[in-house]
C-alpha positions in Angstrom: 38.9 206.1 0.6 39.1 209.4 1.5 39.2 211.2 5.3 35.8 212.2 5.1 35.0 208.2 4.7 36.5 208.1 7.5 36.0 211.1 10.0 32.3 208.7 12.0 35.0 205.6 12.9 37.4 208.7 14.7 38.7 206.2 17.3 40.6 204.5 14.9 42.9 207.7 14.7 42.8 209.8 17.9 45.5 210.8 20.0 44.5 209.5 23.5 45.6 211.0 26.8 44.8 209.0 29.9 45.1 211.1 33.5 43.9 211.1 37.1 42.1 213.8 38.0 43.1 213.5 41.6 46.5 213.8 40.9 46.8 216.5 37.5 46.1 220.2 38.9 44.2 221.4 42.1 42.4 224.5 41.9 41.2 224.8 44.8 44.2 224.3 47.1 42.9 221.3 49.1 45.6 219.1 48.0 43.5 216.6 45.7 43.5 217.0 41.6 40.0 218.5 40.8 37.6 219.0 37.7 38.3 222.7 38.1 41.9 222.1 37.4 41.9 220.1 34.4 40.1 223.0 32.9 42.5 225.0 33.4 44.9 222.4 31.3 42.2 222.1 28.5 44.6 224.7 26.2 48.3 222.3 27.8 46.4 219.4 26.2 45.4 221.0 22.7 48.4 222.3 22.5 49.9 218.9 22.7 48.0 217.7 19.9 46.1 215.1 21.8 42.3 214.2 20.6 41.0 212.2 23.4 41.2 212.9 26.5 40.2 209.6 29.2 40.0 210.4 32.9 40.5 207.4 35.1 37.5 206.5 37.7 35.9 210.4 38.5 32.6 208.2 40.4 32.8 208.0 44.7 34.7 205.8 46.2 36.3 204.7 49.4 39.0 205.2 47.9 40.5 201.9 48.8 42.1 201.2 45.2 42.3 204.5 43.9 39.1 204.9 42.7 38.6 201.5 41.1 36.2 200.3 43.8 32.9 203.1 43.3 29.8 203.3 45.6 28.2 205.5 42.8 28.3 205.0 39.1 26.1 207.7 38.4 27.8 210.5 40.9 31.3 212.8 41.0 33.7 211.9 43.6 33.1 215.2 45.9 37.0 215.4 46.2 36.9 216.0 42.3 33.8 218.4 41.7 30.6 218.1 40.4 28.6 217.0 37.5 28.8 220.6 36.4 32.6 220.5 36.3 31.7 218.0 34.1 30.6 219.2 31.4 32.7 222.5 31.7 35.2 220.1 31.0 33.5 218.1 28.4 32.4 221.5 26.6 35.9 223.0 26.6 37.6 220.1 25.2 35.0 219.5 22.6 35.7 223.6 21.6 39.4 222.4 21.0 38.1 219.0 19.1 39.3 217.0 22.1 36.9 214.2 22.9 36.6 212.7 26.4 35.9 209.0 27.6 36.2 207.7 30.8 36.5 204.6 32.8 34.0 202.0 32.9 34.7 199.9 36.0 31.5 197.8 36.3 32.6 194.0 37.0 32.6 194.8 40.9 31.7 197.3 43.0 33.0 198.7 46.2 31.6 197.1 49.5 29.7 200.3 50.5 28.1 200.6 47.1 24.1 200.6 48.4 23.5 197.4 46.1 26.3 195.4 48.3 25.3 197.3 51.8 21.7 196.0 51.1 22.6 192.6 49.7 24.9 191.8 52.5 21.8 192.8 55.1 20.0 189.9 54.4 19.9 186.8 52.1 15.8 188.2 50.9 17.4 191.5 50.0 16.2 192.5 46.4 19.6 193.0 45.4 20.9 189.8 47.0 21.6 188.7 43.2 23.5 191.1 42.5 26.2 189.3 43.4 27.8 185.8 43.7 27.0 183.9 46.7 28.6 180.7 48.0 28.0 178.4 51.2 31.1 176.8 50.3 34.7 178.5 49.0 36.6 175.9 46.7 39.5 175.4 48.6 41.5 176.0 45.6 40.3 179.1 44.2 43.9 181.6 44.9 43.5 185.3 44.1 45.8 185.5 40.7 45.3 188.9 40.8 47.0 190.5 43.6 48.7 187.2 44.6 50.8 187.9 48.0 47.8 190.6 48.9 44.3 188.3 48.3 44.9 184.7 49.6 41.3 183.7 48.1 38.5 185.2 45.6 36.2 184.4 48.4 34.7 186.0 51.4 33.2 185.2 54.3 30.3 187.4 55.4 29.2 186.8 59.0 26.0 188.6 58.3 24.4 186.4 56.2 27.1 183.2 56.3 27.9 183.3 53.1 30.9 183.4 50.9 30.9 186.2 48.3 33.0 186.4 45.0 35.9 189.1 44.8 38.3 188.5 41.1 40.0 191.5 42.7 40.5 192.9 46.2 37.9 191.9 48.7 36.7 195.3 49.5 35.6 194.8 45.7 32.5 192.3 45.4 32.2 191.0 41.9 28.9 192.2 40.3 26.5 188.9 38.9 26.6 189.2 35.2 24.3 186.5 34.4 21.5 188.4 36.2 19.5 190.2 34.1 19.0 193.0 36.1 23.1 193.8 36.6 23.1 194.1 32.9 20.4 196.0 32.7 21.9 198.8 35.4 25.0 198.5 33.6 23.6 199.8 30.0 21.6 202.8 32.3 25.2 203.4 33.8 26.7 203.8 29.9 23.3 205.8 28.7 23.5 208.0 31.6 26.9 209.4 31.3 26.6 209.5 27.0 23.4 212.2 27.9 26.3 214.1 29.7 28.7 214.5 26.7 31.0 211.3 27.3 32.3 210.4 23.7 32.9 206.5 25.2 34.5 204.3 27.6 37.4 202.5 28.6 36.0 199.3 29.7 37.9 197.7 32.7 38.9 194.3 33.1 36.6 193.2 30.3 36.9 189.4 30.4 36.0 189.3 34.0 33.1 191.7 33.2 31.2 189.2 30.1 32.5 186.5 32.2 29.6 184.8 34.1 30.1 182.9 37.4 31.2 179.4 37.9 27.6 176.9 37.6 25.6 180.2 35.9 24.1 179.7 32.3 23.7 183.2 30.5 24.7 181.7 26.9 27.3 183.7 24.9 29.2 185.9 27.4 30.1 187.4 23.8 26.4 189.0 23.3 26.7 190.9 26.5 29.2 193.0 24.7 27.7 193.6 21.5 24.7 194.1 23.4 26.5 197.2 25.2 27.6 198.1 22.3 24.5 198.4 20.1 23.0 200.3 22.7 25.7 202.4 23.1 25.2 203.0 19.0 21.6 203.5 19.5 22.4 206.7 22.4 24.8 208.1 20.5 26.2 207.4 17.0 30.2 208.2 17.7 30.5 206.8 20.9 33.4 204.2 21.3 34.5 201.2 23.8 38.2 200.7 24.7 38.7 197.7 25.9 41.2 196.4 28.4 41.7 192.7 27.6 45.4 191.1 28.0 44.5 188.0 26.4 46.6 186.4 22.9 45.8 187.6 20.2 43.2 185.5 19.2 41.4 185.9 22.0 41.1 189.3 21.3 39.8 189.0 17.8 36.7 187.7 19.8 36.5 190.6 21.8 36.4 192.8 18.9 33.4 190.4 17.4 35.4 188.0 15.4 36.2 189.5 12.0 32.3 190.5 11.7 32.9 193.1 14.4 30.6 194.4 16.4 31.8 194.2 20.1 35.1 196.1 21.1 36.0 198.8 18.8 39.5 199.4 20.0 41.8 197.0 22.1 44.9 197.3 23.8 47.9 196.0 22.2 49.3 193.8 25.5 51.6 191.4 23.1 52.8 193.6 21.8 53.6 196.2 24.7 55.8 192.9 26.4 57.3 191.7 23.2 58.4 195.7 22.5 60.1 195.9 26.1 61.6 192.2 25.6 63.0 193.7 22.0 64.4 196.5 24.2 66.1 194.6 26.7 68.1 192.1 24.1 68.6 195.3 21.3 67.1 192.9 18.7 63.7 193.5 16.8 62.6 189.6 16.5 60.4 189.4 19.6 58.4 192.7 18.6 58.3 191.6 14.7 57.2 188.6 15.9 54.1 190.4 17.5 53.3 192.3 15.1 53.2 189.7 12.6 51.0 187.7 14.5 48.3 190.7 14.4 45.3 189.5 13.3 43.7 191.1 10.6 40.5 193.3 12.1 36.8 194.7 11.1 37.3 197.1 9.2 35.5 199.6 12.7 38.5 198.4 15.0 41.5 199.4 15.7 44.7 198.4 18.2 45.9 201.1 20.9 49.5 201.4 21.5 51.1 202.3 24.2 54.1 201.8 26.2 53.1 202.6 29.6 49.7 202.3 31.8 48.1 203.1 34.6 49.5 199.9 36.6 52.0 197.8 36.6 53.8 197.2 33.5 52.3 193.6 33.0 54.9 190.9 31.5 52.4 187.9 31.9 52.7 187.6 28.3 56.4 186.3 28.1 58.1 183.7 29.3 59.3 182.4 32.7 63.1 183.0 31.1 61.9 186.2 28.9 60.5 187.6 31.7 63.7 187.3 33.9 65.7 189.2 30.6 63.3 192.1 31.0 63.2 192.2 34.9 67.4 192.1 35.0 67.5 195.0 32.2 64.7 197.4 33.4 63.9 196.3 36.8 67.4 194.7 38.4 65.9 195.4 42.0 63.3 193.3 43.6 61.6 196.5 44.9 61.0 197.6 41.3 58.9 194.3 40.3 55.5 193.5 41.6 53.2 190.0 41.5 56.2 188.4 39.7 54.7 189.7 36.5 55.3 193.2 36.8 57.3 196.7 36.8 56.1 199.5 38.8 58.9 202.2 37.0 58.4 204.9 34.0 59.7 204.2 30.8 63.1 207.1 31.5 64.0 205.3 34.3 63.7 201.9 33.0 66.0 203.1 29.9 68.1 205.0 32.1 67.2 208.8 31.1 68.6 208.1 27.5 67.0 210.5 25.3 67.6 208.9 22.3 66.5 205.7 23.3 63.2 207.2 24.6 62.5 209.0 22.0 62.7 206.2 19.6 60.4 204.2 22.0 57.6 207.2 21.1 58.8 207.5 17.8 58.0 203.8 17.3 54.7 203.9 19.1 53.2 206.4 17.1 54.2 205.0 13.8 52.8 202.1 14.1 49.0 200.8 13.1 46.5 202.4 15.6 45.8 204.7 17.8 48.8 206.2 20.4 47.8 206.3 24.1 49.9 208.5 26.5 50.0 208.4 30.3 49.8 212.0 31.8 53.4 213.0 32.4 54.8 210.7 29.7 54.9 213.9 27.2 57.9 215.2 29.8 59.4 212.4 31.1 58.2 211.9 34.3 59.8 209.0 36.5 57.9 206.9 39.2 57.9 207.3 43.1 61.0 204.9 44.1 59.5 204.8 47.7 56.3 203.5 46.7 56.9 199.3 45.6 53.5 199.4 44.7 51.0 200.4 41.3 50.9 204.0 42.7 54.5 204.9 41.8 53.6 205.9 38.6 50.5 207.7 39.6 52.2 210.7 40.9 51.1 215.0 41.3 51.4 216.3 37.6 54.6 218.4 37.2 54.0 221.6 35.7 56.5 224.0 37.6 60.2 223.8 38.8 58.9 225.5 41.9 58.9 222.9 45.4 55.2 221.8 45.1 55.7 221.8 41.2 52.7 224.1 40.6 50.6 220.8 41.4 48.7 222.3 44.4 49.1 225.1 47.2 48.3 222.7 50.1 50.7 220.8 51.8 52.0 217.7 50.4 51.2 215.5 53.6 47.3 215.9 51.8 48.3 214.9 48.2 47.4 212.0 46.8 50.6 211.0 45.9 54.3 212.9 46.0 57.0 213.8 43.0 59.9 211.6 42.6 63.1 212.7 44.0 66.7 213.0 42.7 66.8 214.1 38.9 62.9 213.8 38.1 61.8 216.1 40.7 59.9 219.3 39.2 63.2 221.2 39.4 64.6 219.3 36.6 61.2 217.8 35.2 58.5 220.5 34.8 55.7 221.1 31.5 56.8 224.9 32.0 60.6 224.8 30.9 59.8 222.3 28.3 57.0 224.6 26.8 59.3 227.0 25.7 62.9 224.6 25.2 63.1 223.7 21.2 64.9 220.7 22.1 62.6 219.2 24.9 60.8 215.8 25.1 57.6 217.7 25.2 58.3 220.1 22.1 59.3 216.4 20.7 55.6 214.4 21.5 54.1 217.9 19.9 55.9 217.3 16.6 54.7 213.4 16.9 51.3 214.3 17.4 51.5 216.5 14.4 52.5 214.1 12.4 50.6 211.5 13.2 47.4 213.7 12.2 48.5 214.7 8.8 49.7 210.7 8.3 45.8 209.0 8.1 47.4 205.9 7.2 48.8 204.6 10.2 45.2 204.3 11.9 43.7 202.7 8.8 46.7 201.2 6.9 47.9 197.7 6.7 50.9 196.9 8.8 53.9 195.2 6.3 57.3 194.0 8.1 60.4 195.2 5.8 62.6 192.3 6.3 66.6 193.8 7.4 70.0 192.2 7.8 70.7 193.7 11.2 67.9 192.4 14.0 68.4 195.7 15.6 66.5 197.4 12.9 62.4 197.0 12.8 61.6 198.5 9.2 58.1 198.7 8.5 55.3 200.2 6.2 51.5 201.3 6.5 49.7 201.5 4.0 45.8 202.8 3.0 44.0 204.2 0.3 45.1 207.6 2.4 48.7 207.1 2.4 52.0 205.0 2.1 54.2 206.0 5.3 57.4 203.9 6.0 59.4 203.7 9.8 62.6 202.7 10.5 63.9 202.2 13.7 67.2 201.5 15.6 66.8 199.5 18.6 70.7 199.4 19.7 73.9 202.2 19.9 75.7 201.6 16.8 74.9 203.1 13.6 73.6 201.0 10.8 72.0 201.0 7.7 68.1 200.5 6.9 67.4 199.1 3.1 64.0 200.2 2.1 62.8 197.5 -0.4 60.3 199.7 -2.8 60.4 197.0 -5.4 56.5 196.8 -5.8 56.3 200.5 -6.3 56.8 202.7 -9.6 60.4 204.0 -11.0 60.6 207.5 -10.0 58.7 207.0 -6.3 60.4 209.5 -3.6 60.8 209.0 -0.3 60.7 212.7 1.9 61.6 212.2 5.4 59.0 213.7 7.7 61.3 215.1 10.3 63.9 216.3 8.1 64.1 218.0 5.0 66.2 214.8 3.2 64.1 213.6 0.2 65.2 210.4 -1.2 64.6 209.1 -4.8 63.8 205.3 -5.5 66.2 205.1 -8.5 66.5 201.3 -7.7 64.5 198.9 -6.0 66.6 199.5 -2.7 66.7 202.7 -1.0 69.8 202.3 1.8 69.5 204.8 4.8 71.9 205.6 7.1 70.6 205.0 10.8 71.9 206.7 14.4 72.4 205.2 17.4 68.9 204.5 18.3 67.7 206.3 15.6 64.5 206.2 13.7 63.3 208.1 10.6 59.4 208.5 8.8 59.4 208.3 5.6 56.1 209.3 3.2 56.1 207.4 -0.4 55.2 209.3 -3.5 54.6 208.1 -6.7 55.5 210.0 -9.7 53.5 213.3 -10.0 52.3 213.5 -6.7 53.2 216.7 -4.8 55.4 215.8 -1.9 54.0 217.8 0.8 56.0 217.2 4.3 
């Protein structure tokens, strides 16, 4: 295989960088984020290396759960700008070989979307169906969602006396998937926007989307998805679906089509997100091998997206009752700091106490390993979270691009902005994209040289994942490998030093090992290469046979 072979499945190897428009730069001094401002950042974001760029709901809204419930899924929030900002947007970025996707929120819609304002009118209304309609609410049908904010995933409309069906908020009617005509408006919601430029989607909530009401008969929820997606194909050849599915693992290999393909083309990696933070708290690899391990093997199209942060709440629903409780008493020892009982609303630097070295081998870690990298705006600097706000928007705070008061986010004042800075030592005085441009030694200049990396290393989106089994539990060891590349990561989850043995038993005497962020070359004289680790260190190292040029 060669990267040409591979250059049509690009997904599989981007560099993704997720963002709110509404809260990255305001050009126009009104206070919100706008279209016109994240042009301005096109250059900031090819200079950090990323590849795809995915923007967070742009549609109308009430703004009710930050644009997740939209009145519009063909129109530009006004806030934001206009189609035309659009594709300014979409045409700069593609000049700088930075694709963009953006969210596809289509399992509900807000209640002042026209489709819900009509149905909930009058029980004859032509888009009546649209939704899910009830005379009776099961008594025992809790909202598992926002537990503590939604008592029930039912309604009551006084209109029409009927119950409707809200998975989420209830200012957020679930759409009727096993109607025909739903799924129909959805594929004209995907064509429409791929006719604009969009390179794909990030597909919200994607079991509750295929998901068809309780008593409704649409067959295989499953073909809805690789309906979608041949569609999708048949509009545009290179256009991608990210799909947000925290299910085990195995429930995911569904979602990507079984091992035939043909429905997601990238996930994200949930388990492994929760068992990586678990691995953190207790400074032992076992829970994150453990994931990875359990990886199922994929079509040869799909690929896993790491990350260690989102948009939300850092989900745990994955552990344990008792593994849980470890996480929340390392990262999150204060009530305020948790959310739903599942969840963290902090950053990753506050959550590891500002440590550099310990963050940095967190990013280290999650580009080395077998997929794609996903990065929440800010994370390149080290932003924190809003410690006032217990809820998701703490981490969705102004961008932080000066050390000036208002951070160079906007010239209005901050009483109209979506969101403020944290305070103390992550304020834009000590946390800004302008120092760390031009500071060597910066987290920034540090994501640049990973991003680097990661696009002259092919291997770690195609390549198969092997687990180098260590001695010390603090020490996750482990290889990719692909027709394009051997490429081996070590990495030291506590703060003593140790030492990594590289087991290169399988490969050929005289195989080298260069390390890719320093200029030490080690030769495989035995089967056993021994490497001494930091505290919280991590090296990548590139395997060459004999008489290949080592070119680092």
């Amino acid at each position: 295989m060669k990267p040409a072979d591979t250059a049509d499945l690009w997904w599989k190897s981007a560099i993704y960088y997720c963002l709110d428009v509404e809260t990255y730069l305001d050009a126009n001094g009104d206070g919100i984020g706008d279209l016109e401002g994240l042009a301005e950042r096109i250059d900031y974001l090819a200079d950090l290396g990323i590849t795809c760029l995915w923007l967070m709901p742009i549609y109308p809204t009430p703004d009710r759960d930050d644009g997740y419930d939209v009145s519009d899924f063909y129109g530009i929030d006004p806030r934001l700008g206009t189609h035309g900002d659009l594709v300014e947007v979409i045409r700069m970025a593609r000049d700088r070989g930075i694709r963009v996707i953006v969210d596809l929120v289509v399992n509900h819609t807000s209640d002042r979307h026209p489709w819900f304002v009509s149905a909930r009118r009058s029980r004859t209304s032509p888009y009546r169906d649209f939704y899910v309609w009830t005379d009776e609410a099961p008594a025992d049908a809790p909202n598992m969602i926002f537990p503590g904010e939604e008592d029930s995933i039912w309604e009551y409309d006084e209109k029409t006396e009927q119950y409707f069906l809200h998975t989420f908020y209830r200012h957020q009617p679930d759409l009727n998937i096993a109607n025909p005509k739903v799924r129909d408006e959805i594929a004209k919601v995907i064509g429409f926007w791929v006719k604009l430029g969009i390179s794909g989607f990030r597909v919200d909530a994607v079991p509750f989307l295929i998901e068809p009401p309780e008593g409704e008969d649409m067959g295989d929820p499953h073909a809805f998805l690789r309906d979608l997606k041949r569609f999708l194909r048949r509009r545009s050849s290179e256009s991608m679906l990210l799909g947000e599915v925290n299910l085990s693992y195995d429930e995911q290999l569904e979602y990507f089509g079984g091992p035939e393909g043909g429905e997601l083309d990238l996930q994200f990696d949930f388990v492994g997100m929760q068992a990586l933070y678990l691995s953190l708290a207790r400074r032992d690899t076992t829970p994150l091998r453990t994931a990875l391990e359990a990886r199922p093997d994929l079509p040869i199209e799909a690929g896993w997206a790491n990350f260690v942060r989102n948009h939300d709440e850092l989900t745990l629903d994955k552990l344990s009752d008792e593994e849980r409780e470890e996480v929340f008493a390392a990262f999150a020892p204060d009530e305020s700091q948790r959310i739903y009982d599942r969840g963290i609303v902090k950053r990753l630097p506050t959550m590891l106490d500002g440590d550099p070295r310990r963050i940095r081998m967190v990013y280290s870690l999650m580009f080395s390993l077998p997929g794609a990298p996903v990065l929440f705006y800010g994370e390149e600097i080290g932003m924190a979270e809003d410690a006032r706000v217990t809820d998701r928007l703490a981490v969705r705070t102004p961008m932080q691009w000066t050390a000036e008061t208002k951070g160079g986010f906007s010239t209005a004042a901050p009483s109209k902005w979506p969101g403020q800075f944290p305070e103390d030592g992550y304020a834009p005085r000590f946390v800004n994209a302008a120092a760390q441009r031009n500071d060597p030694d910066s987290l920034l200049q540090f994501v640049r040289h990973l991003t680097s990396r990661y696009r002259t290393s092919p291997e770690i989106g195609w390549g198969e994942l092997r687990i180098l089994a260590q001695e010390n539990d603090a020490l996750l060891v482990h290889g990719v490998r692909s027709d394009l590349g051997h490429l081996i990561a070590v990495h030291n989850f506590d703060d003593v030093p140790c030492v990594a043995r590289i087991d290169v038993g399988d490969e050929p005497e005289g195989t080298v090992l260069s390390d890719l962020f320093g200029a030490g070359v080690h030769r495989a004289d035995d089967a056993v290469v021994e490497i001494d680790v930091a505290p919280f260190g991590w090296h990548w190292f590139r395997v060459h046979r004999p008489g290949e040029e080592i070119l680092v």
